[in-house]
C-alpha positions as CSV (number, residue, x, y, z in Angstrom):
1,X,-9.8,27.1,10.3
2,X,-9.6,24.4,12.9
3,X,-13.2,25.1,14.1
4,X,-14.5,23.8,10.9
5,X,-14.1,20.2,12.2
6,X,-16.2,20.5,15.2
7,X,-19.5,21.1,13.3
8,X,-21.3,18.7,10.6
9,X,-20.8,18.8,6.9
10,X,-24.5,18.7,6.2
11,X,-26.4,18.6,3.3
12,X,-23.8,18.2,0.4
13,X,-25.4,19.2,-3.1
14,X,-28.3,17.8,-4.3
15,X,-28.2,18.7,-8.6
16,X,-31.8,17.5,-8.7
17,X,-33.2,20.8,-7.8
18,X,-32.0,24.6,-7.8
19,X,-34.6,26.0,-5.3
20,X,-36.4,25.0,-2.6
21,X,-38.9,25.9,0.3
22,X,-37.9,25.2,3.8
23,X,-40.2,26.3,6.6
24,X,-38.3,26.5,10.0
25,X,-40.2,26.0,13.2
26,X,-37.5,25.1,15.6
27,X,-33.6,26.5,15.8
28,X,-31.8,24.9,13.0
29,X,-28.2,23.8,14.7
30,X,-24.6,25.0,13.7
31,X,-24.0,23.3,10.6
32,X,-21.8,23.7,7.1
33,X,-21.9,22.6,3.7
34,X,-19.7,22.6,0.4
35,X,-22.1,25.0,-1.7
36,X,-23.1,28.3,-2.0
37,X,-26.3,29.1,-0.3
38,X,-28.6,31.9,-1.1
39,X,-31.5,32.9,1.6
40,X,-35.3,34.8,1.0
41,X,-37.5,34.9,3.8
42,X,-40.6,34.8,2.3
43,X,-42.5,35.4,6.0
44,X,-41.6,35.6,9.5
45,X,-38.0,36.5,11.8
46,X,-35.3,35.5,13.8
47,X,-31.7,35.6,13.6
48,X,-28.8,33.5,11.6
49,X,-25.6,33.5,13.8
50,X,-22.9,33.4,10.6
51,X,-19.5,32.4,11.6
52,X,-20.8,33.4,15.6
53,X,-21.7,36.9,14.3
54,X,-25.7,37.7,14.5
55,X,-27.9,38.9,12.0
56,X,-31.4,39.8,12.0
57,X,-34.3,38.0,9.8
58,X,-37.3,39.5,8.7
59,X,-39.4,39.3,5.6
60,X,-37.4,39.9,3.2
61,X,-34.2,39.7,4.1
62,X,-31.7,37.9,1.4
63,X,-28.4,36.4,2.5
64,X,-25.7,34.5,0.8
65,X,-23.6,32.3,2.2
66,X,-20.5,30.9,0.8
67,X,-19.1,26.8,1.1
68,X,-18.2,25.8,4.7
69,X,-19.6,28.8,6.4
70,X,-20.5,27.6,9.9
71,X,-24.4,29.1,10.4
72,X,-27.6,28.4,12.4
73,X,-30.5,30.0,12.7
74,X,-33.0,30.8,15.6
75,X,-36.8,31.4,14.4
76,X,-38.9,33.8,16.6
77,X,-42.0,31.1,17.9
C-alpha cells in the first residue's frame, strides 16, 4: 500500500473522549489515521471519496471507516 505514505497521519486517538461533533463547512483534505472511525450526519450532504471511490452524504447516512483508510470529504455549500 505504497499510497499510504503520500497522505498525512492525522488525528491519532485522543482517549479523552468517545464521541464528538464536527461541523464541516469547507472540503476536509485526503487524510488517514490509526483508529476506527464511525460517521452520522446529523444534517446536510456531500460526498466522502473512500480510498478514491465516492459515496454520497445525506442525513443520515452512517459510515465506518477502518485504521489508515485514505478519505476526504466535500460538503455541498
Amino acid at each position: 500500500m505504497v499510497y499510504l505514505l503520500v497522505y498525512p497521519l492525522e488525528h491519532e486517538l485522543d482517549k479523552t473522549y468517545i464521541f464528538r461533533i464536527n461541523e464541516i463547512k469547507s472540503p476536509f483534505p485526503a487524510h488517514r489515521h490509526n483508529f476506527l472511525e464511525f460517521s452520522y450526519i446529523i444534517s446536510g450532504s456531500g460526498i466522502e471519496i473512500i480510498n478514491g471511490k465516492k459515496h454520497s452524504l445525506q442525513r443520515g447516512t452512517f459510515t465506518l471507516l477502518l485504521p489508515y483508510q485514505v478519505h476526504e470529504i466535500h460538503p455541498e455549500i
